[in-house]
FIZAGU-643017 format. One record per residue: x, y, z of N, C-alpha, C, O in turn; residue number from 0. Coordinates in steps of 0.1 Angstrom, whole numbers, plus 5000, padded with zeros to 4 digits. Example, Ala and Ser with C-alpha at 12.3 -4.5 7.8 and 13.67 -1.06 7.14 Angstrom:
2
ZAVO   n.px   n.py   n.pz   ca.px   ca.py   ca.pz   c.px   c.py   c.pz   o.px   o.py   o.pz   zake
ZAVO   5132   4943   5078    5123    4955    5078   5132   4967   5078   5142   4967   5085      0
ZAVO   5128   4978   5071    5137    4989    5071   5129   5000   5079   5134   5011   5080      1
***
This chain:
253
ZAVO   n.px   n.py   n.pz   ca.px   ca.py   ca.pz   c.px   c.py   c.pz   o.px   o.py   o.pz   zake
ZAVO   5001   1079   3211    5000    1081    3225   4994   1069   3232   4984   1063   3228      0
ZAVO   5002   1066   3242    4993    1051    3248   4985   1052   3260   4979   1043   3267      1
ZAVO   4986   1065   3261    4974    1069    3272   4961   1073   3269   4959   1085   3267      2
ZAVO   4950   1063   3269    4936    1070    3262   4929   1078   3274   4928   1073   3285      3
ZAVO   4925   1086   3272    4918    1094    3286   4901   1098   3280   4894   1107   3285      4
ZAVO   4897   1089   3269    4885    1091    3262   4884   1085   3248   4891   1082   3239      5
ZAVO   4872   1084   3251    4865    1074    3236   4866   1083   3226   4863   1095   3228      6
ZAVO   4870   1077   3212    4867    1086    3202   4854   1092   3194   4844   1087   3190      7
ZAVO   4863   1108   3194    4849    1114    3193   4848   1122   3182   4857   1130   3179      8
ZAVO   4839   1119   3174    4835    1122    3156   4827   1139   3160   4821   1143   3169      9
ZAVO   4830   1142   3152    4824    1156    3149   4813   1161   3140   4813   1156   3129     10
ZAVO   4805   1167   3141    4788    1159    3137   4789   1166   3124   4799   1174   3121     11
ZAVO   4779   1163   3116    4781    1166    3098   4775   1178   3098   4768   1183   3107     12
ZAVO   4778   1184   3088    4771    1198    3087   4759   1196   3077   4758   1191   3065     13
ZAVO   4750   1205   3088    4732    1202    3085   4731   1214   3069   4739   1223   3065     14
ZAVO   4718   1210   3063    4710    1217    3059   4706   1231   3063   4709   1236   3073     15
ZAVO   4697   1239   3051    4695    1254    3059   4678   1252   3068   4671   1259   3074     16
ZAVO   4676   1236   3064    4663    1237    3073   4669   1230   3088   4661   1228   3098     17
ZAVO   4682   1226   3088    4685    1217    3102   4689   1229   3110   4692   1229   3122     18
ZAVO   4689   1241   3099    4697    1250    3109   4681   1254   3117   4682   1257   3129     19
ZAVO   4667   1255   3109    4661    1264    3115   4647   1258   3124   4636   1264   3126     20
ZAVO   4650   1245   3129    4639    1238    3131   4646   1240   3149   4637   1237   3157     21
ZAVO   4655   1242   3155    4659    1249    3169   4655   1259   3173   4650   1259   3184     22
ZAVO   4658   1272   3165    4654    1285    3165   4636   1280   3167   4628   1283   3176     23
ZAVO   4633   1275   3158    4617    1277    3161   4612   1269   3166   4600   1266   3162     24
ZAVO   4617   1262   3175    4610    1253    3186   4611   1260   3197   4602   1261   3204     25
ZAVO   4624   1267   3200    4627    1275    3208   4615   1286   3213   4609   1288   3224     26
ZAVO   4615   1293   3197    4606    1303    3197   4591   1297   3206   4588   1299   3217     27
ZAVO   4585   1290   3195    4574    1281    3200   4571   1280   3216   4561   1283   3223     28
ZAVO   4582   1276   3219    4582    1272    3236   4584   1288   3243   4585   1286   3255     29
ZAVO   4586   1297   3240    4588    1305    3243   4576   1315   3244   4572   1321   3254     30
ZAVO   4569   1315   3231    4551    1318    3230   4544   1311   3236   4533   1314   3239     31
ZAVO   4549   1301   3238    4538    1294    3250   4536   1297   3263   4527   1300   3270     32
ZAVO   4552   1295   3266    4552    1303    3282   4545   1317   3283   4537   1320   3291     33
ZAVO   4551   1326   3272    4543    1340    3275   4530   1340   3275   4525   1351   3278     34
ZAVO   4519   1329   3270    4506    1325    3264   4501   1319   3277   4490   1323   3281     35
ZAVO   4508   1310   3286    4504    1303    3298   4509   1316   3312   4504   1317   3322     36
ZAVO   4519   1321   3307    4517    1336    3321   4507   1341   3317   4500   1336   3326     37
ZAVO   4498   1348   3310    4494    1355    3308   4481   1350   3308   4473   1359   3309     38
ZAVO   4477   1339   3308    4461    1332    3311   4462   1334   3329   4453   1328   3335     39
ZAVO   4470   1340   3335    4476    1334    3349   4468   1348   3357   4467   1359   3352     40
ZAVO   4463   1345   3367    4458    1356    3377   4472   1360   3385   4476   1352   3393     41
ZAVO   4477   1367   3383    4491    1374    3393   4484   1383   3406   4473   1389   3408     42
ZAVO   4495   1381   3411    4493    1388    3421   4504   1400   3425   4513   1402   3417     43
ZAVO   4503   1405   3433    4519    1415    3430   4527   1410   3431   4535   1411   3422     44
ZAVO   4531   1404   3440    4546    1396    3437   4550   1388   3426   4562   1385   3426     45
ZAVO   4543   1384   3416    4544    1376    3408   4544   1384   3395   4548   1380   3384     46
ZAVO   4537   1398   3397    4540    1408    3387   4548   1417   3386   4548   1424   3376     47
ZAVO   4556   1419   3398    4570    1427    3398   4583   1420   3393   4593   1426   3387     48
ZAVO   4581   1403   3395    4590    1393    3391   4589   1390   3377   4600   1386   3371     49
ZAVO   4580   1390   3371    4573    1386    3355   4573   1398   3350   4563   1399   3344     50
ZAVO   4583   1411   3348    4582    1415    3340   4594   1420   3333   4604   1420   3341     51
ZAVO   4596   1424   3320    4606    1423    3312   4620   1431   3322   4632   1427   3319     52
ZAVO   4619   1440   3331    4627    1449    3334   4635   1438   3346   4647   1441   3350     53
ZAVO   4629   1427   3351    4638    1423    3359   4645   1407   3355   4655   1401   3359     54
ZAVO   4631   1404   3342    4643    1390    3333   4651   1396   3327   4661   1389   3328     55
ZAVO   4653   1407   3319    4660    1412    3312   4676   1409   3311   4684   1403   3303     56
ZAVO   4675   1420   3327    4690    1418    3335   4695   1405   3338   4706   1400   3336     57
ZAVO   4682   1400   3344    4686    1383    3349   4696   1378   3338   4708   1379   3338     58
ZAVO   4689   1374   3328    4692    1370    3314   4706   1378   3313   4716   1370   3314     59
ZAVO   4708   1387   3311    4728    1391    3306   4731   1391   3318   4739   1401   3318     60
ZAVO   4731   1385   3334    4738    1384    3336   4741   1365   3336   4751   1359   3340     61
ZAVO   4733   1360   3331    4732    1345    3331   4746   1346   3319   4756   1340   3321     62
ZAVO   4742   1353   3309    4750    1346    3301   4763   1354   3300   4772   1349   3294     63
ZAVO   4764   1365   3307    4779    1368    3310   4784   1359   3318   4794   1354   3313     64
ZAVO   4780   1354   3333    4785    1342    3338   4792   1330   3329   4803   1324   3331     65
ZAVO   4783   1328   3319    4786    1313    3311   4796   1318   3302   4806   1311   3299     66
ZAVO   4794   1335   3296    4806    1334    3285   4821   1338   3294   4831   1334   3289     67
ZAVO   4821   1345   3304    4833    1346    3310   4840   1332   3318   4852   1333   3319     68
ZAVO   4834   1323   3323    4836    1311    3335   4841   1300   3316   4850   1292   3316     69
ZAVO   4833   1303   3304    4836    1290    3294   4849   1298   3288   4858   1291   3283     70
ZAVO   4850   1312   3287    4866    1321    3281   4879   1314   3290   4889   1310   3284     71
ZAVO   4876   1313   3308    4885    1309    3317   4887   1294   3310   4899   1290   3309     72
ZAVO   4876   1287   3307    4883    1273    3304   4891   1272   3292   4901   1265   3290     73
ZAVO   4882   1280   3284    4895    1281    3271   4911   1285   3275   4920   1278   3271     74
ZAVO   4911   1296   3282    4924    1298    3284   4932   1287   3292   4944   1287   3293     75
ZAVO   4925   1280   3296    4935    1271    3307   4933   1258   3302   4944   1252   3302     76
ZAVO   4924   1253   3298    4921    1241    3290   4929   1234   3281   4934   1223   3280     77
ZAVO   4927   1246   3273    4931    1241    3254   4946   1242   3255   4953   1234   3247     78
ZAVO   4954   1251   3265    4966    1256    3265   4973   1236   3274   4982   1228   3270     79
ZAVO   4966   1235   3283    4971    1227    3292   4967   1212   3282   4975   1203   3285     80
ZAVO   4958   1208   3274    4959    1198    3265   4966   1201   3256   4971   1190   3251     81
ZAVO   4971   1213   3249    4981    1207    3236   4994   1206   3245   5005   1202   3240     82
ZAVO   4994   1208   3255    5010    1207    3266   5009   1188   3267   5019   1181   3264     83
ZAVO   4996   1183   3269    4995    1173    3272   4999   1162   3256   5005   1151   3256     84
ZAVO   4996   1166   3250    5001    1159    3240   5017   1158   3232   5020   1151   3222     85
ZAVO   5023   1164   3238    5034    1170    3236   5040   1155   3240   5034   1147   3247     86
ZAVO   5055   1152   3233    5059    1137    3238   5064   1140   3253   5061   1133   3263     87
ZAVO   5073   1152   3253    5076    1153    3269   5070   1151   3284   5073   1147   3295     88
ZAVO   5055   1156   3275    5047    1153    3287   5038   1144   3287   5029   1144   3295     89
ZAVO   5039   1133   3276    5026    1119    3280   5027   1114   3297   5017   1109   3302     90
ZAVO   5039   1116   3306    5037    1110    3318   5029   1117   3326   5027   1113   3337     91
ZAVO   5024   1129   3321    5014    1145    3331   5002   1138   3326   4993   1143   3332     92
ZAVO   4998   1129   3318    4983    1130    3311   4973   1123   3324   4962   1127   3328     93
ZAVO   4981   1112   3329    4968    1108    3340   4964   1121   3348   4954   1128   3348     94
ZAVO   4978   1121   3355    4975    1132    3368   4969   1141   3363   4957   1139   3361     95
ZAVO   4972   1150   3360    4962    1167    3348   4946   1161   3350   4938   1163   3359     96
ZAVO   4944   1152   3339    4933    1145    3336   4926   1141   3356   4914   1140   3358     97
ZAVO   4935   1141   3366    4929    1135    3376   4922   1150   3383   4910   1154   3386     98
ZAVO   4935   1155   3382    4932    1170    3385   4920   1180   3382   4913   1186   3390     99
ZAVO   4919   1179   3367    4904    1184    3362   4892   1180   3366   4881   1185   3366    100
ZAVO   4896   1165   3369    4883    1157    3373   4875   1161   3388   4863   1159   3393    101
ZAVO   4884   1166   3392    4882    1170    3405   4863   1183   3404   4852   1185   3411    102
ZAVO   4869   1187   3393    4860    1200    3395   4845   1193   3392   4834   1198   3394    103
ZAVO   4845   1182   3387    4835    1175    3381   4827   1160   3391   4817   1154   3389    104
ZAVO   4834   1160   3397    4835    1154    3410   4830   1154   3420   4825   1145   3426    105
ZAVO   4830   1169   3425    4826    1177    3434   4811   1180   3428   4808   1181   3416    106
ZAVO   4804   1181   3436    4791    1189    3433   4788   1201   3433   4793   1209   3441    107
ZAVO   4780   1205   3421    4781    1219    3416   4780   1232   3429   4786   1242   3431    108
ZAVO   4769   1223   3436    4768    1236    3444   4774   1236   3459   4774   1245   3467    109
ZAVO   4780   1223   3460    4793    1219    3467   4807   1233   3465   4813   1240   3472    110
ZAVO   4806   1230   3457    4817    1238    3451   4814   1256   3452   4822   1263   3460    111
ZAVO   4805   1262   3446    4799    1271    3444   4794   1276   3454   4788   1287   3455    112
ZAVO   4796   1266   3467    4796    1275    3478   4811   1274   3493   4813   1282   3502    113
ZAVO   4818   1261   3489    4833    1258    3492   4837   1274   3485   4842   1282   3493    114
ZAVO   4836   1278   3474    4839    1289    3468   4841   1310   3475   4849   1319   3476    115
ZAVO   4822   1304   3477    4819    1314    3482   4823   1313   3499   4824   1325   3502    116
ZAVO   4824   1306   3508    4830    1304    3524   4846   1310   3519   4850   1322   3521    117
ZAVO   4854   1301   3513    4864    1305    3512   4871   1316   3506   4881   1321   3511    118
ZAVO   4865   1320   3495    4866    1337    3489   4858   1346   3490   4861   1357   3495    119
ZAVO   4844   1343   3486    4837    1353    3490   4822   1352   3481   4822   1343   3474    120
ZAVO   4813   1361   3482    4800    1358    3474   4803   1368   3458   4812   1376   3458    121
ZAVO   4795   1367   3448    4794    1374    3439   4800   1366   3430   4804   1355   3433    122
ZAVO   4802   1375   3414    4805    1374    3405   4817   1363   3402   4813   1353   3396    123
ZAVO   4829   1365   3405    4842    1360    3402   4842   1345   3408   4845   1336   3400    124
ZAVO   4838   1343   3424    4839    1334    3429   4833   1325   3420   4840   1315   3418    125
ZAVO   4819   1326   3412    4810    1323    3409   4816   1321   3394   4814   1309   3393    126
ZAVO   4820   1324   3385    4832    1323    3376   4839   1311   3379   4836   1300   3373    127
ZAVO   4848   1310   3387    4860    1300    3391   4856   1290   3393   4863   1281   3389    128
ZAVO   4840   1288   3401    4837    1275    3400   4830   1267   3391   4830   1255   3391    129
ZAVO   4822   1277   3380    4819    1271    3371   4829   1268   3361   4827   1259   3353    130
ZAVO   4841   1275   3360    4849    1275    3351   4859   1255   3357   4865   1246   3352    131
ZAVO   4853   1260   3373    4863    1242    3374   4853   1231   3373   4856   1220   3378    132
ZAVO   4843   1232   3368    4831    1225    3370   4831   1216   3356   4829   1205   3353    133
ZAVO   4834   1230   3345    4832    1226    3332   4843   1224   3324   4843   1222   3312    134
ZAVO   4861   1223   3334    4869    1226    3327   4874   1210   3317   4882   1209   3308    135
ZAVO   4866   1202   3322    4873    1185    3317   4871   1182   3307   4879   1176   3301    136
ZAVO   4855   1186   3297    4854    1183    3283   4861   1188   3276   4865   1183   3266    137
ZAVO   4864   1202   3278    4875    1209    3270   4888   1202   3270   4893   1196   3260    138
ZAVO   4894   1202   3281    4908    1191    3279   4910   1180   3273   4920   1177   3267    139
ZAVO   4896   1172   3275    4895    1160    3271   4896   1159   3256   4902   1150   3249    140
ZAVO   4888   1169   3252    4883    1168    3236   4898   1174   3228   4899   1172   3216    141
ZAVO   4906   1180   3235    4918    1187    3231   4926   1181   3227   4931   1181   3215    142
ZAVO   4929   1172   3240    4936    1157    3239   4934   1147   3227   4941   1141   3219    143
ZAVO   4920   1147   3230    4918    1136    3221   4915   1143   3204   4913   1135   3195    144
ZAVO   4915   1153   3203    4911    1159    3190   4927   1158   3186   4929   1151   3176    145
ZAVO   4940   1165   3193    4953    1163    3187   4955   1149   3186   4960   1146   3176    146
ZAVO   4953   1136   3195    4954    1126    3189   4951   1119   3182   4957   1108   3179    147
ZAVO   4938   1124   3175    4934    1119    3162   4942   1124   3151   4942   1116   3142    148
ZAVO   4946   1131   3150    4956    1136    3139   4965   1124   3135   4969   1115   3141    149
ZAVO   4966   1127   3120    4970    1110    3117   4991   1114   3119   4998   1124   3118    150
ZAVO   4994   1102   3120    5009    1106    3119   5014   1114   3109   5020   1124   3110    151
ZAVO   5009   1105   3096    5019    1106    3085   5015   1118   3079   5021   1120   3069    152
ZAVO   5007   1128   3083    5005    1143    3081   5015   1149   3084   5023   1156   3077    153
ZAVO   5015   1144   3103    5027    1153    3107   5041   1148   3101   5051   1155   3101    154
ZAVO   5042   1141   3097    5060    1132    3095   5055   1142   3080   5065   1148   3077    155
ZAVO   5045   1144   3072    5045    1147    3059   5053   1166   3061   5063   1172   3056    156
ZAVO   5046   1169   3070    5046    1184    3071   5061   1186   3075   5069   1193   3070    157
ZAVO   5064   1177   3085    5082    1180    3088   5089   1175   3079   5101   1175   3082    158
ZAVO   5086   1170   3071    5096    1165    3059   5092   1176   3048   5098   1175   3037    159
ZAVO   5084   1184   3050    5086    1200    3038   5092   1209   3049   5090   1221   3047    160
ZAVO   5102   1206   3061    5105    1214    3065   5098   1223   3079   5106   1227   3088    161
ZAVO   5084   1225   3080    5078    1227    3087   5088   1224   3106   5092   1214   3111    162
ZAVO   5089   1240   3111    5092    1231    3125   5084   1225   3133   5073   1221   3128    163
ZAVO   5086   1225   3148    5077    1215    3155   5063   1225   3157   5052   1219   3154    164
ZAVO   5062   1239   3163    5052    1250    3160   5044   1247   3150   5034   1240   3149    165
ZAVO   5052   1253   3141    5045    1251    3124   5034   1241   3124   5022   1242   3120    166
ZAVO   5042   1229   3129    5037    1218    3123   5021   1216   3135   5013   1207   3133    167
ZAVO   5020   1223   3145    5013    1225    3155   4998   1232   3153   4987   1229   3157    168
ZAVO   5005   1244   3144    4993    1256    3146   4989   1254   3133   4977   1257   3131    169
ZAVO   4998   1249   3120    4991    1251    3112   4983   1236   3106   4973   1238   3099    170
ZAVO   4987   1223   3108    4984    1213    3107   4975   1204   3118   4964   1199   3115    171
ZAVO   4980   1204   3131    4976    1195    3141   4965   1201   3152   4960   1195   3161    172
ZAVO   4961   1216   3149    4953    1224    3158   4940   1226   3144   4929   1223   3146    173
ZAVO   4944   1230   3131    4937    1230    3120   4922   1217   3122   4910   1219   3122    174
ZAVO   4930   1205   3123    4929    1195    3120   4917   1188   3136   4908   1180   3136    175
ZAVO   4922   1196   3145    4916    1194    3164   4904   1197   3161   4895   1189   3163    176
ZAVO   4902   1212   3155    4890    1220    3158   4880   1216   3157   4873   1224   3164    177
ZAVO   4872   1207   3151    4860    1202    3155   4859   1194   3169   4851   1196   3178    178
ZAVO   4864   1189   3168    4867    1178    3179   4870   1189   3192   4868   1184   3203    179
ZAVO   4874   1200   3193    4876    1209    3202   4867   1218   3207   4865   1223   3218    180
ZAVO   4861   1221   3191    4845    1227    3194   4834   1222   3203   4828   1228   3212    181
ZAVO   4834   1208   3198    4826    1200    3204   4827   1201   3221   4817   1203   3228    182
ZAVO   4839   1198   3225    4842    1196    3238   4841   1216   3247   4843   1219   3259    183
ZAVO   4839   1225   3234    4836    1233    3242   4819   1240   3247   4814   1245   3257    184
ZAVO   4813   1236   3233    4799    1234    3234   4792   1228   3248   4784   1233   3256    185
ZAVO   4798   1214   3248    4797    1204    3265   4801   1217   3272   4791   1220   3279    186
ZAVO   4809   1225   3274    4810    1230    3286   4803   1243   3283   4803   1251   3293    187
ZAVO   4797   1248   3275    4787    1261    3278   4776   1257   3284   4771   1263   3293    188
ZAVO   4770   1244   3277    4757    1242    3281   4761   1234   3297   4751   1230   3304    189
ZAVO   4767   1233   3300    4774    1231    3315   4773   1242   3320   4767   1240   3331    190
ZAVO   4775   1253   3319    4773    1261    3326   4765   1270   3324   4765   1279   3332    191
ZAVO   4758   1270   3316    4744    1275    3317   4733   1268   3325   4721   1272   3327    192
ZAVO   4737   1256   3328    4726    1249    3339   4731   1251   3350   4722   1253   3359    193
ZAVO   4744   1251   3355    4747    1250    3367   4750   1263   3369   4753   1265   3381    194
ZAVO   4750   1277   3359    4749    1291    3368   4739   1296   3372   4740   1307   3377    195
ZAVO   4728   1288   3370    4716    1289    3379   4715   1287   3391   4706   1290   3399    196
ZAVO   4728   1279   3394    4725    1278    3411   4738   1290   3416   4743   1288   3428    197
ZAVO   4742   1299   3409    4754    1309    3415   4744   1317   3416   4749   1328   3415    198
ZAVO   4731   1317   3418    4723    1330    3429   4724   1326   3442   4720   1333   3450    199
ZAVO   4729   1315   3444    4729    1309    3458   4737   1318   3463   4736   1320   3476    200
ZAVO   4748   1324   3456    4761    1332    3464   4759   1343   3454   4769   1346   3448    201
ZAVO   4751   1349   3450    4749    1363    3448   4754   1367   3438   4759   1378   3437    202
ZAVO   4755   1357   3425    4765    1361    3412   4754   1365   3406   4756   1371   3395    203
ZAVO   4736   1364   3409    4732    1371    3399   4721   1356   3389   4719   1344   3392    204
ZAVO   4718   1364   3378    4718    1350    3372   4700   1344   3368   4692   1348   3376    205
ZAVO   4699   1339   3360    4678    1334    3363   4678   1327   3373   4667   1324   3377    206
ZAVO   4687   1325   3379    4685    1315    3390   4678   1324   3405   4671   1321   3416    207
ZAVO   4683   1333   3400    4675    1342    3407   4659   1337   3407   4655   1329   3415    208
ZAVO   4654   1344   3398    4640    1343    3395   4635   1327   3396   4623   1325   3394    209
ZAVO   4645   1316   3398    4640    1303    3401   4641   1306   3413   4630   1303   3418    210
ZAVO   4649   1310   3423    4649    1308    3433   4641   1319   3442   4638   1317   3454    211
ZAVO   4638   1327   3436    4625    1339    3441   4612   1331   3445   4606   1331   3456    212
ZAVO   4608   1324   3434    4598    1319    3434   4596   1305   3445   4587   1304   3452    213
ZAVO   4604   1300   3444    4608    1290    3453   4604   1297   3470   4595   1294   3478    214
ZAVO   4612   1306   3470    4617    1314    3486   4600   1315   3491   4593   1309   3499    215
ZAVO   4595   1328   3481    4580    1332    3482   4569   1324   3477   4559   1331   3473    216
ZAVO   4569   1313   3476    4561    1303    3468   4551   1308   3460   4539   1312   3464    217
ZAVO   4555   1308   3451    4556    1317    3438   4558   1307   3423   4566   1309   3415    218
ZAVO   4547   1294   3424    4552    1282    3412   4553   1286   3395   4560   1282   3385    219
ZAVO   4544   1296   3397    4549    1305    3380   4557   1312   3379   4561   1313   3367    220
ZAVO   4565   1320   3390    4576    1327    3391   4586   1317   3387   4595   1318   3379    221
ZAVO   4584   1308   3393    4598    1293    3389   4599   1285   3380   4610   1281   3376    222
ZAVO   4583   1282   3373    4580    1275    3361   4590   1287   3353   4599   1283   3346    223
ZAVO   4587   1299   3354    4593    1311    3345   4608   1310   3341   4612   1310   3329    224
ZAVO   4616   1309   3355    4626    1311    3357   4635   1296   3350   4646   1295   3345    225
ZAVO   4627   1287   3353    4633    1271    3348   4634   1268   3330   4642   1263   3322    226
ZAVO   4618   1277   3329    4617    1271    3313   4628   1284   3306   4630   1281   3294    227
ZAVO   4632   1293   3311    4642    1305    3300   4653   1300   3303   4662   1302   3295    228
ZAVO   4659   1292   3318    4673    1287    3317   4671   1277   3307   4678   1279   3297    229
ZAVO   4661   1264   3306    4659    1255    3295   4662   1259   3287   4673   1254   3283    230
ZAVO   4655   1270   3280    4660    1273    3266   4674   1283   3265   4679   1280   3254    231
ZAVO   4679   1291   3270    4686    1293    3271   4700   1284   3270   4711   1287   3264    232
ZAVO   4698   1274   3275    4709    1268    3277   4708   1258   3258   4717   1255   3251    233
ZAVO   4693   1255   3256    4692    1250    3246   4698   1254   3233   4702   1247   3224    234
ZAVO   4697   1273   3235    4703    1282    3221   4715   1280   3218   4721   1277   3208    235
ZAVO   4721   1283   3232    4736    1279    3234   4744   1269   3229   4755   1268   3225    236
ZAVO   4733   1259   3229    4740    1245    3226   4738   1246   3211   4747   1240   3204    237
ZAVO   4724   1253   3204    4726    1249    3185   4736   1266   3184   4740   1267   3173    238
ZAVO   4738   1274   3189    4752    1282    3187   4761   1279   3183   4767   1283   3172    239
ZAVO   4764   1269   3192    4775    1260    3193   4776   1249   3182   4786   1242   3182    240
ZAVO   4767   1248   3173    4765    1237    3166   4770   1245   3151   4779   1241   3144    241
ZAVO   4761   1257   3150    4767    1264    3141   4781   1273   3136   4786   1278   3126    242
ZAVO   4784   1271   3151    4802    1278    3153   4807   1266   3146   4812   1266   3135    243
ZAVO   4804   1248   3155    4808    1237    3148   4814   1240   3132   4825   1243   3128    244
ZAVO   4801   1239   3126    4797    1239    3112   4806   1252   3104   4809   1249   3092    245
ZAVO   4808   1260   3107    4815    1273    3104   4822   1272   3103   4827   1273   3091    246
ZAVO   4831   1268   3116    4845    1271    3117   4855   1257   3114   4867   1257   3116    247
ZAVO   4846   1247   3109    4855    1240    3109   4861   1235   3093   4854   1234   3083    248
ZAVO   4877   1231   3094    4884    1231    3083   4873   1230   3068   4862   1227   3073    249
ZAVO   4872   1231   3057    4868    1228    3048   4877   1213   3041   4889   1211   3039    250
ZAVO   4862   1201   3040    4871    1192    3036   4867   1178   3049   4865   1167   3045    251
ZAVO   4865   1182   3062    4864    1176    3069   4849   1174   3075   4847   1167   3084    252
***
């Protein structure tokens, strides 16, 4: 293909059983600390109705339903719309598409996330759509560029045992993507786990809440609170994603 729309991108090696566990317990770590530094803390009632498990709880699933339903939308429209893009029919779609997606990325998060909410409405879905256009370009990108790493003479090998053009798609040239596709979906969770922090602005819910409580009622441990669990939050997500990497990809590669 002679349209590059990205640098090539390697797929990281798979770690040790101590590379797996040195995330989890920094996490943890930072996590005992915060509950170690609230708790040296004189509260006051508002800062003790906000700081306790019954109202991060919720915050928390609904943060990460936001991220897992708005990163599902990009899978469905993403991965589908890059292997179209590699397709020989359609190399002349690759800029435009590519211009297209860029748009969501372009725009400012909360530009958008509230263009969203004026134009459709506040809550949940709105709040979906624009994270899902916010984060949709590493996935395409990585799609693109994961089927064009595929070496030729695989595919010319596979259609010469007969294999049709399918075949030779789902079982060789998507086989062969998936790290490189992982990766580019990883970039977009931890994308939206930072930026569904600001869809409490339009009432999707979210820790951003509890950053933004504190903020509203100046409330700086309510927000230290609310900032350091999106942090980590967004941090787990990303070695999740490292070990989906590591898992799911072909044996061999």
């Amino acid at each position: 293909m002679t349209v590059a729309i990205a640098e090539e991108v390697e797929a990281p090696r798979r770690r040790s059983l101590a590379g797996y566990l040195v995330t989890p317990a920094v996490l943890a770590v930072a996590l005992v600390a915060l509950g170690l530094y609230v708790s040296a803390q004189s509260l006051d009632s508002i800062e003790e109705r906000r700081l306790t498990l019954d109202f991060i709880v919720p915050a928390t699933v609904e943060h990460i339903v936001l991220t897992v339903v708005s990163t599902a939308v990009v899978l469905v429209v993403a991965v589908p719309v890059g292997i179209l893009l590699t397709r020989p029919f359609a190399r002349g779609l690759v800029a435009p598409a590519v211009a297209v997606f860029n748009i969501g990325q372009a725009v400012p998060s909360i530009g958008l996330l509230v263009l969203l909410a004026i134009v459709w409405g506040i809550g949940f879905w709105p709040a979906v759509v624009a994270l899902a256009a916010y984060s949709a370009l590493p996935v395409l990108r990585n799609t693109v560029v994961g089927l064009q790493q595929v070496d030729p003479a695989v595919i010319e090998s596979g259609r010469g045992m007969g294999m049709s053009r399918r075949g030779v798609l789902t079982g060789i040239e998507l086989p062969l993507a998936v790290p490189v596709i992982l990766t580019g979906l990883r970039t977009a969770l931890v994308i939206n786990v930072g930026t569904a922090a600001l869809a409490a602005l339009t009432n999707a819910g979210g820790l951003g809440t509890i950053i933004i409580t504190g903020l509203v009622q100046n409330r700086p441990i309510v927000t230290v609170v609310g900032s350091v669990l999106t942090a980590v939050l967004a941090l787990f997500i990303d070695y999740v994603g490292r070990v989906a990497e590591d898992v799911l990809r072909p044996r061999g590669l």
